[in-house]
C-alpha positions in Angstrom: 18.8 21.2 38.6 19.0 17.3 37.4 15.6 16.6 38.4 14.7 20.1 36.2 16.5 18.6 33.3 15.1 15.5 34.0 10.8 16.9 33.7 12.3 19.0 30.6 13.6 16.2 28.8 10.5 14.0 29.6 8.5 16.7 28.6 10.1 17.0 25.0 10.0 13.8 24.4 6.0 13.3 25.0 5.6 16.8 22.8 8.1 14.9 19.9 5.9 11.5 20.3 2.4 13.1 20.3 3.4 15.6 17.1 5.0 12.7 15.1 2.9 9.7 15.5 -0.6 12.0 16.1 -0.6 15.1 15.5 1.8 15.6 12.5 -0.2 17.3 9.3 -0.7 14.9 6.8 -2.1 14.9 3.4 -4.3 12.3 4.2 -6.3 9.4 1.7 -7.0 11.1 -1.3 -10.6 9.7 -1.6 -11.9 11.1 1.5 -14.1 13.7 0.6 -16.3 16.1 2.1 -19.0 14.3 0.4 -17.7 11.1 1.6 -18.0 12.6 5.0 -21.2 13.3 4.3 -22.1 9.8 3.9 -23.4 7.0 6.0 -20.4 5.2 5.0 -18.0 7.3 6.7 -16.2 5.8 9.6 -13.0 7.3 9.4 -10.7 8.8 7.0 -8.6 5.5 6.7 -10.3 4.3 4.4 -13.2 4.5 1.9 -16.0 1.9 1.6 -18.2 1.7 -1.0 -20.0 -1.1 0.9 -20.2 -3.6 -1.7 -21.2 -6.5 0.6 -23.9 -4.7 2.2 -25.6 -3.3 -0.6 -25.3 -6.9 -2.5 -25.5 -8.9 0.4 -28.1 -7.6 3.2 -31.4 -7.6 3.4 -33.3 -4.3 5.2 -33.7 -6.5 8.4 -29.8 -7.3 7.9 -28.8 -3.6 7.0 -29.8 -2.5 9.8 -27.9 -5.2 12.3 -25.0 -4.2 10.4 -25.7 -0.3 11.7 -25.9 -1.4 14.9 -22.8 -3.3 15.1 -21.2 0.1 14.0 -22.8 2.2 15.9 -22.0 -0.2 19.1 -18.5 -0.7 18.2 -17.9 3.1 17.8 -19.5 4.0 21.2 -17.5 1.2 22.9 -21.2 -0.8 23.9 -19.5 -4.4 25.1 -23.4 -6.0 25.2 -25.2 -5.4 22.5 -28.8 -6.4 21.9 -30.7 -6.4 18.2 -34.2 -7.0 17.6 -34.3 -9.9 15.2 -38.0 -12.3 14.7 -36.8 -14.9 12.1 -33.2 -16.4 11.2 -31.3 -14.3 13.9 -28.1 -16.8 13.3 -28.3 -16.2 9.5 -28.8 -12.8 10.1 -26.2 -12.0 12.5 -23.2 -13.5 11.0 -24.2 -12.0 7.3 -24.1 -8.9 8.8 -20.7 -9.5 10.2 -18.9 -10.6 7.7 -20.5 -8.2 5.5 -19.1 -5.5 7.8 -15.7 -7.1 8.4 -15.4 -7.2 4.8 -16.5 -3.7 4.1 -15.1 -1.4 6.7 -10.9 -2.7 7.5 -10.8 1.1 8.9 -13.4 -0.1 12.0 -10.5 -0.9 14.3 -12.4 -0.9 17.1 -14.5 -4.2 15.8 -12.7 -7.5 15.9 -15.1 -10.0 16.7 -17.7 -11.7 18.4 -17.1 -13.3 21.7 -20.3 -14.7 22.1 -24.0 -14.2 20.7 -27.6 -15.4 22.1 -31.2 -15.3 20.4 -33.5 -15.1 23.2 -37.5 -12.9 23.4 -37.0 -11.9 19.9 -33.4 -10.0 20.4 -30.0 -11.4 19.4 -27.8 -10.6 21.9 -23.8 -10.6 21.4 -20.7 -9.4 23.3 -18.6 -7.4 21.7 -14.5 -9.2 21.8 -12.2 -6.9 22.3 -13.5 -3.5 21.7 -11.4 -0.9 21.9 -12.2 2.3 23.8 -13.5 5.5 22.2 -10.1 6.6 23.3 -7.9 3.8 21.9 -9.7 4.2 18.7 -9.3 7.5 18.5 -5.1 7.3 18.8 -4.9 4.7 17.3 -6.5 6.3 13.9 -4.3 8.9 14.2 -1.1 7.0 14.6 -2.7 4.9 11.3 -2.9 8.0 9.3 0.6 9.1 9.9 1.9 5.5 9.1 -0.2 5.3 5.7 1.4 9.2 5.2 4.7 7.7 5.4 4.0 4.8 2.9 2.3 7.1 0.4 5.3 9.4 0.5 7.7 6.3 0.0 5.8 4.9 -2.8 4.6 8.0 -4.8 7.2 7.3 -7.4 7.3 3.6 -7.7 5.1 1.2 -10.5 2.0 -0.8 -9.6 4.5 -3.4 -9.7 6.8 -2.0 -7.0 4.3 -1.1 -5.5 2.6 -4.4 -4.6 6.2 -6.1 -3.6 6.5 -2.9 -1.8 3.2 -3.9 0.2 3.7 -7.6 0.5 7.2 -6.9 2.0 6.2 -4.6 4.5 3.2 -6.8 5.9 5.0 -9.7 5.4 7.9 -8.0 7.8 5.6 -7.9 10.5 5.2 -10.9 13.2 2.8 -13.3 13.0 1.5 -13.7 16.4 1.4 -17.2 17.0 0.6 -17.0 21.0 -2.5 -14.9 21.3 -4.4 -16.0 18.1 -7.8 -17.3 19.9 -8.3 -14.1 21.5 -8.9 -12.0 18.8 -7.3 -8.6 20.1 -4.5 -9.4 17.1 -7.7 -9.5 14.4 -7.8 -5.9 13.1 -5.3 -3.1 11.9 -4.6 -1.5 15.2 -2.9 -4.4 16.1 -0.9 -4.6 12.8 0.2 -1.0 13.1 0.5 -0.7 16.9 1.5 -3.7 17.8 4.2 -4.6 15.2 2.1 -8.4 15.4 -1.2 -10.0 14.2 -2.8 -12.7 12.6 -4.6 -13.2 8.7 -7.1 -10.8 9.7 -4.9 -7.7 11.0 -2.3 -8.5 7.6 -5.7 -8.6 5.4 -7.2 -5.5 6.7 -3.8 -3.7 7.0 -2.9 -4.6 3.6 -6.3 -3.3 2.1 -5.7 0.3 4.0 -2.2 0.5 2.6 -3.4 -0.4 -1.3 -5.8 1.8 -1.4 -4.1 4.7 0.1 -1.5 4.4 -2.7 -3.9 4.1 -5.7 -3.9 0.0 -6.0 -7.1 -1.4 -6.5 -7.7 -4.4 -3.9 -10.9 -6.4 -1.9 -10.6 -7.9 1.0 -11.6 -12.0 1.2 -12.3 -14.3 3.9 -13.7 -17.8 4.7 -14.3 -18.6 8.5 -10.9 -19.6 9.2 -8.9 -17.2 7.4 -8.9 -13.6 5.2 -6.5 -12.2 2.4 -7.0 -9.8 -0.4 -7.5 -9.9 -4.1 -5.1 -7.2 -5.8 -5.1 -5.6 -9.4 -2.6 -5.7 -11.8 -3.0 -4.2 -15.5 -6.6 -4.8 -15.4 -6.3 -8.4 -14.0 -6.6 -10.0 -10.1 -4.8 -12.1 -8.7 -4.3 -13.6 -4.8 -2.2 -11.5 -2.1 -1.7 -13.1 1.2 1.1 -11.8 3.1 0.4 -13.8 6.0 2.4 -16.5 4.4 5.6 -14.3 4.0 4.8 -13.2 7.0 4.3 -16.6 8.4 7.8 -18.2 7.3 9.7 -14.5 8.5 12.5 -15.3 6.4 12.5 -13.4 2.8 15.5 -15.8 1.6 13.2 -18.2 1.7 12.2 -19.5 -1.8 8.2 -20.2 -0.5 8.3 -16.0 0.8 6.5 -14.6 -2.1 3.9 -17.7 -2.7 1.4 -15.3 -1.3 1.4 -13.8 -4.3 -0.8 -16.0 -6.0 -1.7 -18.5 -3.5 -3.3 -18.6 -0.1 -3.7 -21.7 2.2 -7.2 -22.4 1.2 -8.2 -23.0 -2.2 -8.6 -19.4 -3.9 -12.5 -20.8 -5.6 -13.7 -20.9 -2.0 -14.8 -18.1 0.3 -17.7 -15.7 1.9 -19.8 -13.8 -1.1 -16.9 -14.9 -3.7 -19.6 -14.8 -6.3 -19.5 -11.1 -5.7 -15.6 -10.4 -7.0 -14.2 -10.3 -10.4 -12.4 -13.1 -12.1 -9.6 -14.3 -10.1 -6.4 -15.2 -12.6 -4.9 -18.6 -12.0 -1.3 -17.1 -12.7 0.5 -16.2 -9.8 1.9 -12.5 -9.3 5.1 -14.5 -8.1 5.8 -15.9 -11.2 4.7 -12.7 -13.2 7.3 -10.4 -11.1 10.5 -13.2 -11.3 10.3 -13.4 -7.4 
């Protein structure tokens, strides 16, 4: 009779776990359409693209390494070769950051572990994919957390809104031990794993803003990433990885992320492309 109890209580509790963090209807992003769908942009429904950086950035030889790094990641390739006759360095990394800029919602892409040119094929290894299977949870459980943060923030001000945001990344660990392997670098790992690095609390912060109506972009150099967020019609810095980095929000340097980051805010990849970044900081604008 115990051991009866035991594989009925078990059995709820998997049945609670897969209905609330999976399978629980949702509303979902409101600017996932059916013509979004339609598109070639359409990864997922965390998030819509407009793929700025690609359409500004790439060039057809480029545009189409940047497919294939999709299509790879998505089918879980860890080799991956591309066909590439002139600058294959140039045109490998362009097309990375290009995509790591665009699509946040790839979870499945984090990096590259190493890359090749060799016969006229760059070849690269994909670091730390995650399976077709991983992916596909781990959307899921995404979606219901983004559900939960619309529903929390449907009433609140674009101002509330970004504190709202800034706290909630910033509440998350920085993972200081495992930063050079790069499995902490995307949003699975902020939502799953409760831990990341600048590029999980960049991409993580992007999903969440635009999923409750504030306009944001995602910016990186090659050691670190943050986002530009508007505010009545003006942007301005957000980095929560330095509230997130201190962990302490009585700490009078917790809210410097809004408005600085730890590189100057001039630099960065394609920062010709962005709109005018205000000098102000949001910090001293909100009275934090």
């Amino acid at each position: 009779m115990i051991k009866k109890r035991i594989i009925v209580y078990v059995f709820l509790v998997i049945v609670f776990t897969l209905y609330n963090f999976y399978y629980r209807p949702i509303a979902g992003n409101p600017l996932i359409t059916k013509e979004y769908k339609n598109s070639e942009a359409y990864i997922n429904s965390l998030y819509m693209s407009d793929e700025m950086f690609k359409k500004n950035v790439l060039s057809p030889s480029e545009y189409y390494a940047y497919e294939e790094m999709i299509d790879a990641s998505l089918k879980d390739k860890t080799t991956v070769r591309i066909k590439c006759e002139t600058n294959c360095k140039s045109l490998l990394l362009r097309s990375y950051y290009s995509l790591y800029l665009d699509h946040p919602e790839l979870i499945s892409f984090v990096g590259l572990n190493y890359y090749k040119v060799e016969n006229g094929y760059i070849e690269y290894e994909n670091y730390g994919n995650l399976s077709t299977i991983r992916t596909y949870f781990g959307t899921k459980r995404i979606e219901r957390e983004l559900d939960i943060i619309r529903n929390e923030t449907k009433d609140m001000s674009d101002k509330e809104k970004i504190i709202y945001v800034y706290d909630y990344v910033a509440s998350h660990q920085y993972d200081r031990l495992f930063t050079f392997t790069k499995s902490n670098q995307s949003a699975y790992s902020f939502f799953t794993g409760g831990k990341s690095v600048c590029a999980g609390f960049a991409k993580a912060s992007q999903l969440i803003f635009q999923n409750i109506g504030i306009k944001s972009y995602l910016a990186m150099t090659s050691e670190h990433m943050w986002n530009y967020v508007e505010y009545e019609g003006k942007y301005y810095v957000f980095d929560a990885t330095m509230g997130a980095s201190l962990s302490d929000k009585g700490s009078p340097h917790f809210y410097d992320g809004l408005g600085e980051t730890t590189i100057k805010r001039t630099e960065g990849i394609y920062i010709e492309l962005y709109p005018e970044i205000e000098k102000e900081r949001l910090k001293d604008i909100f009275e934090l």
